[in-house]
C-alpha positions in Angstrom: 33.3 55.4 -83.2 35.3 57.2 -80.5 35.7 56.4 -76.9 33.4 59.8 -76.3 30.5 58.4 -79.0 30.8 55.4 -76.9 29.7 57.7 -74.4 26.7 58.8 -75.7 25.8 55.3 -77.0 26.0 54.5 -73.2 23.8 56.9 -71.8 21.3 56.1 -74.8 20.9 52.5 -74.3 21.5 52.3 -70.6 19.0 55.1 -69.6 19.2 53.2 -66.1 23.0 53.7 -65.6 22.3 57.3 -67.2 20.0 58.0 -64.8 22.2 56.9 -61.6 25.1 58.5 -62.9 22.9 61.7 -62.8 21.5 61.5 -59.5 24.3 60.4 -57.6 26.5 63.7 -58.6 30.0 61.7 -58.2 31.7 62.5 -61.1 32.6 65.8 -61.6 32.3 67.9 -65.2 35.8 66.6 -66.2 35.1 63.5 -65.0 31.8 62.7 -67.5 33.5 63.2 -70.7 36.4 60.7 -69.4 35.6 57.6 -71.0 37.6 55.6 -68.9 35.9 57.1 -65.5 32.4 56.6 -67.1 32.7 52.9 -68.5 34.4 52.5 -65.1 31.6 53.8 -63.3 29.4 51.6 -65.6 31.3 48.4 -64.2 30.8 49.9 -60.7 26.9 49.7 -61.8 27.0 46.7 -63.0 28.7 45.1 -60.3 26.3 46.4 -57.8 22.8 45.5 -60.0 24.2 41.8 -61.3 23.9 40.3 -57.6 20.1 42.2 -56.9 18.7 40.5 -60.0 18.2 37.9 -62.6 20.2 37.7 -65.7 16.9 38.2 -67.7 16.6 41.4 -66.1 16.1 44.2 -69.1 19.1 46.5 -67.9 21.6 43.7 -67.2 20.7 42.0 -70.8 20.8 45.7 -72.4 24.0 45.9 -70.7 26.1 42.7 -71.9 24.7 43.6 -75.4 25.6 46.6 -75.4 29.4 45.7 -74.1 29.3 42.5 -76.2 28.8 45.4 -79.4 31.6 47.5 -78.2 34.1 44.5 -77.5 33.7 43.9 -81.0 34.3 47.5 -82.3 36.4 47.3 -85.3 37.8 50.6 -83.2 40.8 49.0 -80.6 40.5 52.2 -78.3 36.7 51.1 -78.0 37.7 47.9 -77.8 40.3 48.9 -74.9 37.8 51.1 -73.2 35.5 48.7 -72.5 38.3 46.0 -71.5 40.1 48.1 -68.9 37.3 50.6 -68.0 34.4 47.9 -67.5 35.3 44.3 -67.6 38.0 44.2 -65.5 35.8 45.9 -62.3 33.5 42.6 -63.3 36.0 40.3 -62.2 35.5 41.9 -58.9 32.8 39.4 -57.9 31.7 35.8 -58.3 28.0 37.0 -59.6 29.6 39.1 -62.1 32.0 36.7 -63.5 29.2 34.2 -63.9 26.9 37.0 -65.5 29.8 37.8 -68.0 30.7 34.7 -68.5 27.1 33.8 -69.5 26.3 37.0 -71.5 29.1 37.9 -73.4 29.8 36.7 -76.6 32.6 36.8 -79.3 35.6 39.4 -78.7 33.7 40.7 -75.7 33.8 37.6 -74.1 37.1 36.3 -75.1 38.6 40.0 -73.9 36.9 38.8 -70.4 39.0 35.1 -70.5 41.9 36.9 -71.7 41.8 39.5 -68.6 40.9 36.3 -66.6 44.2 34.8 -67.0 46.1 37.7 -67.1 44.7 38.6 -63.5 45.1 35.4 -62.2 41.5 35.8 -61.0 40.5 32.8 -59.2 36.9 32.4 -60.4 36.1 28.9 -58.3 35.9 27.1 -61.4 38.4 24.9 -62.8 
C-alpha cells in the first residue's frame, strides 16, 4: 500500500470524513492527493468529533480501526503517514488522548506512547 492507496482506503471507510472534506472546499486540488494534508485533516476531524460523542460512536470506532490497520502497515511510509499526519494532531486534546489511548491497539497505539514521550505531552496522567 502507498500513502495515496491509503487515501482512497480513507475516503472508503470513513464516508463521514469523506464527506466533510467535500463540503467544506479547504483543500485545494494539490492539496487532496497530499497524504500528509489529508490524514492531517483527518486528525483535524477527529479532534473536533471525539469530544461531541461517545467512543461507541460508528465513525469514531471506524476511525481508530481503521488507523489501528494502517499503524500496523508492514509499509513504514504508511506507517509514518499516519504517525505524523494524524496522531500527533490527537495529542492536541485531553478527549483525544483518552479516545486513542482507549482505541488503539498494537503498533498504532505504541506509535501514539512513543509520540507521547517524544512530545513531552502532558496528558494529566501519571
Amino acid at each position: 500500500m502507498t500513502p495515496h492507496d491509503a487515501i482512497d482506503a480513507l475516503m472508503r471507510e470513513i464516508p463521514e470524513f469523506a464527506a466533510r472534506l467535500n463540503a467544506d472546499k479547504i483543500l485545494s486540488r494539490e492539496e487532496r492527493i497530499d497524504p500528509y494534508i489529508v490524514f492531517g485533516e483527518f486528525g483535524a476531524f477527529l479532534r473536533s468529533v471525539v469530544p461531541q460523542r461517545s467512543l461507541d460512536d460508528p465513525t469514531i470506532l471506524a476511525s481508530f480501526r481503521f488507523l489501528t490497520v494502517l499503524g500496523g502497515s508492514e509499509y513504514p511510509e504508511v506507517r509514518d503517514l499516519v504517525a505524523a499526519g494524524t496522531l500527533e494532531v490527537l495529542l492536541d486534546t485531553a478527549e483525544t488522548i483518552r479516545a486513542a489511548r482507549q482505541l488503539l491497539y498494537g503498533r498504532a497505539l505504541d506509535s501514539f506512547e512513543e509520540l507521547i514521550q517524544n512530545w513531552g505531552v502532558d496528558t494529566g496522567h501519571p
